[in-house]
SEKERO-184472 format. One record per residue (C-alpha): x, y, z; chain. Coordinates in Angstrom, 2 decimals. Each point is the difference from the previous one (the first is absolute). Last residue first. Example, Ala and Ser with C-alpha at 12.3 -4.5 7.8 and 13.67 -1.06 7.14 Angstrom:
SEKERO-184472
+---------+---------+---------+------+
:       u :       v :       w : unit :
+---------+---------+---------+------+
:   13.67 :   -1.06 :    7.14 :    A :
:   -1.37 :   -3.44 :    0.66 :    A :
+---------+---------+---------+------+
***
This chain:
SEKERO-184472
+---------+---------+---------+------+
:       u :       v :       w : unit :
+---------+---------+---------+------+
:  -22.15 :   18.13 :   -3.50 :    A :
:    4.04 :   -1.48 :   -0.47 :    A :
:    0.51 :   -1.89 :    2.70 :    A :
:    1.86 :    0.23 :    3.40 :    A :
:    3.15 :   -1.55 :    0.10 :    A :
:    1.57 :   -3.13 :   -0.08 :    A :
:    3.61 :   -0.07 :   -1.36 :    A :
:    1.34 :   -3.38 :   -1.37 :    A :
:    2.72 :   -2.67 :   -0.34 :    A :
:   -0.65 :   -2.64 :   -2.08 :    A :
:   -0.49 :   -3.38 :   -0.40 :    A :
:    0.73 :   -3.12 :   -1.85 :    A :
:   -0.93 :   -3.79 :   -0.29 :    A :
:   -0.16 :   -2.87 :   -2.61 :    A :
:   -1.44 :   -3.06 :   -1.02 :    A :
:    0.90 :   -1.94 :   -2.77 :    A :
:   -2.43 :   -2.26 :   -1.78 :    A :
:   -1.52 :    2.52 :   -2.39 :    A :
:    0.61 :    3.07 :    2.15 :    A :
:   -1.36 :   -0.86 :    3.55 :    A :
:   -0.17 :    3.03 :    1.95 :    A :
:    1.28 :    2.19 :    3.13 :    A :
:   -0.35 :    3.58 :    1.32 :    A :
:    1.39 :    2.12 :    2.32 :    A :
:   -0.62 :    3.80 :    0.80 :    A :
:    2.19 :    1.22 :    2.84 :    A :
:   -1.49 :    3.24 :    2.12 :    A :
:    1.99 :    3.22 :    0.81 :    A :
:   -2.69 :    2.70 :    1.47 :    A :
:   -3.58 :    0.38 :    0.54 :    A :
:   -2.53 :   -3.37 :    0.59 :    A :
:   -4.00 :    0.37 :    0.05 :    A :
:   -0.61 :   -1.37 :   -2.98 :    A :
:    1.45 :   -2.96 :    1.49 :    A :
:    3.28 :   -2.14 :    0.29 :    A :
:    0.87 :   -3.45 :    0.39 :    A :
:    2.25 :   -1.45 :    2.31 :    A :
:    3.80 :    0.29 :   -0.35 :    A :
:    0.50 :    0.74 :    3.47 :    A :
:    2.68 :    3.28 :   -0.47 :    A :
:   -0.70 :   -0.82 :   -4.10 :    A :
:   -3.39 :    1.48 :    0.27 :    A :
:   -1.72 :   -1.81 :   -2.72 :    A :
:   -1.75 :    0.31 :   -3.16 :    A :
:   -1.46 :   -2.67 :   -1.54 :    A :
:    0.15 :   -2.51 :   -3.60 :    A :
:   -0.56 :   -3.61 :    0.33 :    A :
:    0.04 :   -3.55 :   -1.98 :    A :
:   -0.77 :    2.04 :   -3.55 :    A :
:    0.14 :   -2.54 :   -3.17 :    A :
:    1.59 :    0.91 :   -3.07 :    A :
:   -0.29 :   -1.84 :   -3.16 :    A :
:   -0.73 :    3.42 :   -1.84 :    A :
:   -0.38 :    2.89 :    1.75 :    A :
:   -3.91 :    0.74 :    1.15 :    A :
:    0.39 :   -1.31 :    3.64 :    A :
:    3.25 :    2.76 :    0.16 :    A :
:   -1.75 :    2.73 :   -0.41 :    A :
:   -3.20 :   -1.14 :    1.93 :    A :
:    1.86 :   -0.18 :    2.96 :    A :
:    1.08 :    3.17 :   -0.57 :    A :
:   -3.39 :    1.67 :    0.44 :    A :
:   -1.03 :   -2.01 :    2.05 :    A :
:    3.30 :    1.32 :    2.47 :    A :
:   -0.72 :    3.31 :   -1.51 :    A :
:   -3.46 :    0.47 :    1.40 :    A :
:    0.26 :   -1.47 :    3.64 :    A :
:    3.33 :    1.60 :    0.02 :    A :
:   -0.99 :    3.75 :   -0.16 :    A :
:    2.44 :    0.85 :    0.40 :    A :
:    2.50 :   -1.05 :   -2.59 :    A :
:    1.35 :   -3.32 :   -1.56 :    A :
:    0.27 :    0.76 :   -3.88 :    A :
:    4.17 :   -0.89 :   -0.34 :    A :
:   -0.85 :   -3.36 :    1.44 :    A :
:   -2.25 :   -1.02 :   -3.12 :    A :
:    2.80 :    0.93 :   -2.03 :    A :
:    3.01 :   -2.02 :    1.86 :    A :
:   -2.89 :   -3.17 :   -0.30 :    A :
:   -1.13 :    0.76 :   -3.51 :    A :
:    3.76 :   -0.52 :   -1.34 :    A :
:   -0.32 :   -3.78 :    0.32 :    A :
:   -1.91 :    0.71 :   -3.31 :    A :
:    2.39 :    0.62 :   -1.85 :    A :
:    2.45 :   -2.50 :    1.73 :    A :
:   -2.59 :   -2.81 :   -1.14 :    A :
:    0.13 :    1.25 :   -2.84 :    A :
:    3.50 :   -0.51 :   -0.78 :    A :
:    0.26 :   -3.57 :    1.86 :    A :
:    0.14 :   -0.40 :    3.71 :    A :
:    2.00 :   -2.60 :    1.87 :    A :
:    2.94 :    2.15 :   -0.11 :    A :
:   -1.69 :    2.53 :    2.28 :    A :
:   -0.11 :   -2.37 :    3.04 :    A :
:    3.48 :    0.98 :    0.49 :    A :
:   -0.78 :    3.93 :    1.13 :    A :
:   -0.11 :    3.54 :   -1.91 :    A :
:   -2.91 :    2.32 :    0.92 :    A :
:   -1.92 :    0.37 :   -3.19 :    A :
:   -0.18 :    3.68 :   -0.88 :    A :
:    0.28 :   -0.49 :   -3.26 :    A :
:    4.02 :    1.30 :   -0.20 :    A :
:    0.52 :   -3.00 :    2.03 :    A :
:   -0.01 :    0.80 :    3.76 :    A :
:    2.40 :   -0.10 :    3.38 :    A :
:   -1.67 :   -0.11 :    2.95 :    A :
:    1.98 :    2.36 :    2.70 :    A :
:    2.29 :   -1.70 :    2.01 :    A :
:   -0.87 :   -0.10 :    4.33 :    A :
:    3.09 :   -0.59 :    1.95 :    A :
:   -0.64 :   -1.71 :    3.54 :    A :
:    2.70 :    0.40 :    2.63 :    A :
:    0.99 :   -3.26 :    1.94 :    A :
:    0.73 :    1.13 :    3.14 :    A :
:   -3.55 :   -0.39 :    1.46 :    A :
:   -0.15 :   -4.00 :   -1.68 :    A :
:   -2.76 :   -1.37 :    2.45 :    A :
:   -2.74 :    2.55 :    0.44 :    A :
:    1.00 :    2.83 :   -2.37 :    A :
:    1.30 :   -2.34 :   -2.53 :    A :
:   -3.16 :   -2.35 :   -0.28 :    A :
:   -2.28 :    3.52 :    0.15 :    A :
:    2.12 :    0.87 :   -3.01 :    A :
:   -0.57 :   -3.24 :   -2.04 :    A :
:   -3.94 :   -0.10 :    0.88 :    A :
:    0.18 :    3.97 :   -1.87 :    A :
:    2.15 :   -1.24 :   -2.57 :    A :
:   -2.45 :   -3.26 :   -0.64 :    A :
:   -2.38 :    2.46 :   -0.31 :    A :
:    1.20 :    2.41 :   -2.76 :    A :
:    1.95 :   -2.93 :   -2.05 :    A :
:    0.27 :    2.77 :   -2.72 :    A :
:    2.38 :    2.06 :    2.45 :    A :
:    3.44 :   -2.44 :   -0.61 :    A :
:    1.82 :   -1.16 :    2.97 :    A :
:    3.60 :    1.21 :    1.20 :    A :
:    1.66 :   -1.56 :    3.40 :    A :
:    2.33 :    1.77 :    1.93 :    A :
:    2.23 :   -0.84 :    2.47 :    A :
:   -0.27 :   -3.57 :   -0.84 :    A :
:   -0.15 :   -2.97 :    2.59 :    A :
:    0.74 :   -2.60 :   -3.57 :    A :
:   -1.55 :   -3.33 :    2.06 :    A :
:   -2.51 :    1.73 :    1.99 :    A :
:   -0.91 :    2.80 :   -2.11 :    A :
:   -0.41 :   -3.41 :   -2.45 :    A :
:   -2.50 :   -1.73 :    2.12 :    A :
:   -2.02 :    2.88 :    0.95 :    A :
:   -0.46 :    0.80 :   -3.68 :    A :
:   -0.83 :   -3.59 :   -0.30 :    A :
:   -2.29 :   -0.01 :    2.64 :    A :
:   -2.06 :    3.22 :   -0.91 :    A :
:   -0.49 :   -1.02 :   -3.63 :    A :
:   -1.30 :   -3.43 :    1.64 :    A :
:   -2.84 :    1.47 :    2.47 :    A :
:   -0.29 :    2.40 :   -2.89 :    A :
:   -1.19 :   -2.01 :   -2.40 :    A :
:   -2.24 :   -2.07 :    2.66 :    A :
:   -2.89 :    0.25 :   -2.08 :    A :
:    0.51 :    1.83 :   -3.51 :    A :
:   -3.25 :    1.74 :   -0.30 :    A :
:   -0.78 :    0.75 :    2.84 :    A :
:    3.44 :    0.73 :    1.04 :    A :
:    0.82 :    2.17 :   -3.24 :    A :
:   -3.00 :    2.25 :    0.76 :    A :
:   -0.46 :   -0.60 :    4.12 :    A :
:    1.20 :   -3.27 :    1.89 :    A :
:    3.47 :    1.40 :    0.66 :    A :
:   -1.31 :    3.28 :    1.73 :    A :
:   -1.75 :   -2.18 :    2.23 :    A :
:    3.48 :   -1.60 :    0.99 :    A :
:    2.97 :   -0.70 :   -1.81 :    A :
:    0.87 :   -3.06 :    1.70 :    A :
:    3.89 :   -1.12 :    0.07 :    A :
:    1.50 :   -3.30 :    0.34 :    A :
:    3.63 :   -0.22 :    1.65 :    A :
:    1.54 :   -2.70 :   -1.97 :    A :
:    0.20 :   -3.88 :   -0.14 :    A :
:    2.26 :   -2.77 :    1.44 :    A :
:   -0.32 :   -1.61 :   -3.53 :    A :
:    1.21 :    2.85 :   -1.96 :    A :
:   -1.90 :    2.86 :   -1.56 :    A :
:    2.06 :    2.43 :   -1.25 :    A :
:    2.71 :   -2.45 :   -1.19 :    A :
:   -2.36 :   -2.55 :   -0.90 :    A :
:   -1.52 :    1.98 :   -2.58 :    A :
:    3.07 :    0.85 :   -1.66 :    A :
:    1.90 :    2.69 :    0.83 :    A :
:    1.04 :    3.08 :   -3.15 :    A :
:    1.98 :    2.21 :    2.10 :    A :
:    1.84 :    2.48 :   -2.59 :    A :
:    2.70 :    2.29 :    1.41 :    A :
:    2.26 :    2.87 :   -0.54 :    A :
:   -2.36 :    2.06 :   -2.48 :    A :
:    2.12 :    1.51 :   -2.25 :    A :
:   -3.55 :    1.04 :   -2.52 :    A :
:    1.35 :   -1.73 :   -3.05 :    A :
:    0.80 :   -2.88 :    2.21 :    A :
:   -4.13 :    0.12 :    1.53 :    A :
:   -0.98 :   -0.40 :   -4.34 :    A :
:    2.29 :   -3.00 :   -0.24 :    A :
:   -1.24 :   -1.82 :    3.63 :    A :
:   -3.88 :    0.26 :   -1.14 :    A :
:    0.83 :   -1.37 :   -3.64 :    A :
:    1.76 :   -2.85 :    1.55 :    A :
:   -3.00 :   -0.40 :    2.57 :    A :
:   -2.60 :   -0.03 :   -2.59 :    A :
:   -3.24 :   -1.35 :    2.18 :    A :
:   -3.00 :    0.88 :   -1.65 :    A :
:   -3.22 :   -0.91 :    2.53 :    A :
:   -1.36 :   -3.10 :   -1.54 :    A :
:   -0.14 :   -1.94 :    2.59 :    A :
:   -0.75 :    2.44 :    2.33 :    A :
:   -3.10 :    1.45 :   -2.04 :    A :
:   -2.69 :    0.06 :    2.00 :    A :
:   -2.82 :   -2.65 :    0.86 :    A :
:    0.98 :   -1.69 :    3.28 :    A :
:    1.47 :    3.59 :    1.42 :    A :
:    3.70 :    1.59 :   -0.17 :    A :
:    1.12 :    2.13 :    2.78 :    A :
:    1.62 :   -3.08 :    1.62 :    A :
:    1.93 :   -1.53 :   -3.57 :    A :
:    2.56 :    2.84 :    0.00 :    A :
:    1.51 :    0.45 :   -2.86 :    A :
:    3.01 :    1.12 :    1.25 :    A :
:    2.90 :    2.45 :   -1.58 :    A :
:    2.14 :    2.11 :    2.63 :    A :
:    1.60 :    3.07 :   -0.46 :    A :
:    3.02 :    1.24 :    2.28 :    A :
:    0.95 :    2.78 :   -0.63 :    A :
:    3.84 :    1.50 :    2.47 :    A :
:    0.98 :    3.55 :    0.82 :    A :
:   -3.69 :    1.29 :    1.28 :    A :
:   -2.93 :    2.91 :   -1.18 :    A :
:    0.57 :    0.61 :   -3.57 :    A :
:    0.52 :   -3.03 :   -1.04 :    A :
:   -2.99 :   -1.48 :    0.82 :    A :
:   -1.57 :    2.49 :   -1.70 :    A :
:    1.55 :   -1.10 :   -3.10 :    A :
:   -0.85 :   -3.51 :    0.12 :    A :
:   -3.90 :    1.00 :    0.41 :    A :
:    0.35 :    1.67 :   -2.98 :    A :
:    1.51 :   -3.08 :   -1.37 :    A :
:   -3.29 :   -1.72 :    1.08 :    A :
:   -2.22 :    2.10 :   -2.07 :    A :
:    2.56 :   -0.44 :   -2.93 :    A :
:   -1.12 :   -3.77 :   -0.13 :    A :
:    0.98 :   -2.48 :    2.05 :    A :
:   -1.61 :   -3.90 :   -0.51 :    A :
:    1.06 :   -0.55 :    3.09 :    A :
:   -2.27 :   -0.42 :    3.48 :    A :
:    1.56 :    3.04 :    1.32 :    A :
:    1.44 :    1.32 :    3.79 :    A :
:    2.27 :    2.78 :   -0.21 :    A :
:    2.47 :    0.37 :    3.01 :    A :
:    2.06 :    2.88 :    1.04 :    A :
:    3.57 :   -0.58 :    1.71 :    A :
:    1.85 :    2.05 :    2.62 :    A :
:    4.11 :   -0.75 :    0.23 :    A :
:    1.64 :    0.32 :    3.32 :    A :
:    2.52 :   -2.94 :   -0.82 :    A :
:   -1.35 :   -1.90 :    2.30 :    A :
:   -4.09 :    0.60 :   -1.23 :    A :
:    1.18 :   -1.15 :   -3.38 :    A :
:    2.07 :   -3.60 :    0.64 :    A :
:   -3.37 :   -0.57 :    2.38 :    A :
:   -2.18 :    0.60 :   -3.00 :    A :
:    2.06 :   -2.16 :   -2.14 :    A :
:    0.31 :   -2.59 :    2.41 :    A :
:   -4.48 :    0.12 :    0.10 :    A :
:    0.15 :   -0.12 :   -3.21 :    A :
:    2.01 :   -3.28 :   -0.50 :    A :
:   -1.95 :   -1.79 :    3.06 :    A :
:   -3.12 :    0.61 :   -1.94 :    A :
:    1.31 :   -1.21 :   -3.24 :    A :
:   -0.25 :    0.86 :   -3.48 :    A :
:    2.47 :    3.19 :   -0.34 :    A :
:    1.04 :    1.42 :   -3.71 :    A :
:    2.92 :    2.46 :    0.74 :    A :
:   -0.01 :    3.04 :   -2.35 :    A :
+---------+---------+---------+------+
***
């Protein structure tokens, strides 16, 4: 596996690829992998000759008050697990790399953007949308694979690709859980043993949404306000074609989401789910 750190090393890789007729898929992380990720790895994979993963903290999606800082950063550990896994490179930039003094293409994620993660994250996705821009940019993948837990940034991600990036083909990865339930992500090392009991609420609380919503919704939203040292931000329903919130009304496929402060960590997941009438 070839460790890369520079923008004008990628971008000879890439162009070393594309001449010798070779298609590459890209997996964008922040580190701190976990088996999630490695899913993600395989994927990749699956579709193209040459992975590229890249590892990037990336300082625009993070507000005054989160957890940059302190975000885990374990590159060596990162760069071990992705050689188990044959992928062919690792770009780990640094800041100034991505963002150099000349500057980058910004991107605005739009109404969409300022909803449930957006409003309570401003400008998250304003930044999540101009690294990812960024990087298709500097790695011009074939593919690139993103995990299904980030349910709205995914959706912003895709709308990115079909406007700017149309031969870039988006690869959705299922989330990948603990045995709990728990969708798996990096945050999760900040949480001690109860804390991951009762991080377990959220996947539950999902698992109840039915017509009729205006019932179940309070109804889970009380679920997870009664765990211990959790806090609810939001649970809905939405149509993932506009990812807007749903009704009683609403028949057919429909994506629950849901996100909450457990102890100091907070966290996100959703599911995939069937609206249909209800039971009289």
């Amino acid at each position: 596996m070839r460790l890369i750190h520079t923008a004008a090393e990628i971008e000879a890789f890439v162009q070393e690829t594309k001449a010798a007729s070779k298609t590459i898929a890209f997996v964008p992380t922040m580190g701190a992998l976990h088996e999630g990720h490695l899913t993600l790895v395989d994927l990749a994979r699956q579709k193209t000759d040459v992975v590229v993963v890249s590892v990037f903290v990336n300082p625009k999606q993070f507000g005054a008050n989160e957890d940059f800082d302190k975000y885990p950063r374990t590159l060596n550990e990162d760069a071990k697990l992705l050689e188990t896994k044959n992928v062919d490179v690792l770009f780990a930039p640094s800041v100034e790399e991505i963002y150099p003094p000349e500057g980058v293409r910004e991107q605005r994620a739009g109404v969409v953007g300022s909803t449930f993660e957006g409003a309570s994250r401003p400008g998250h996705f304003d930044g999540v949308l101009t690294v990812v821009g960024r990087l298709f940019d500097l790695a011009q993948p074939d593919a690139a694979v993103f995990g299904a837990k980030d349910a709205q940034q995914l959706f912003m991600i895709k709308k990115l690709a079909g406007a700017l990036y149309k031969d870039t083909e988006i690869v959705t990865a299922p989330t990948h859980r603990e045995p709990s339930g728990l969708a798996m992500s990096s945050r999760n090392r900040y949480l001690t043993e109860s804390q991951k009991t009762s991080a377990t609420a959220l996947y539950k609380a999902l698992k109840t949404l039915r017509q009729p919503l205006s019932l179940t919704i309070e109804a889970a939203r009380t679920l997870i306000d009664s765990t211990p040292e959790t806090k609810l931000d939001y649970i809905a329903v939405v149509d993932p074609e506009i990812f807007r919130p749903v009704n009683d009304d609403f028949r057919g496929k429909a994506l629950a989401i849901v996100a909450a402060k457990v102890g100091d960590t907070r966290l996100i997941d959703n599911l995939e789910i069937e609206l249909t009438e209800p039971n009289r």
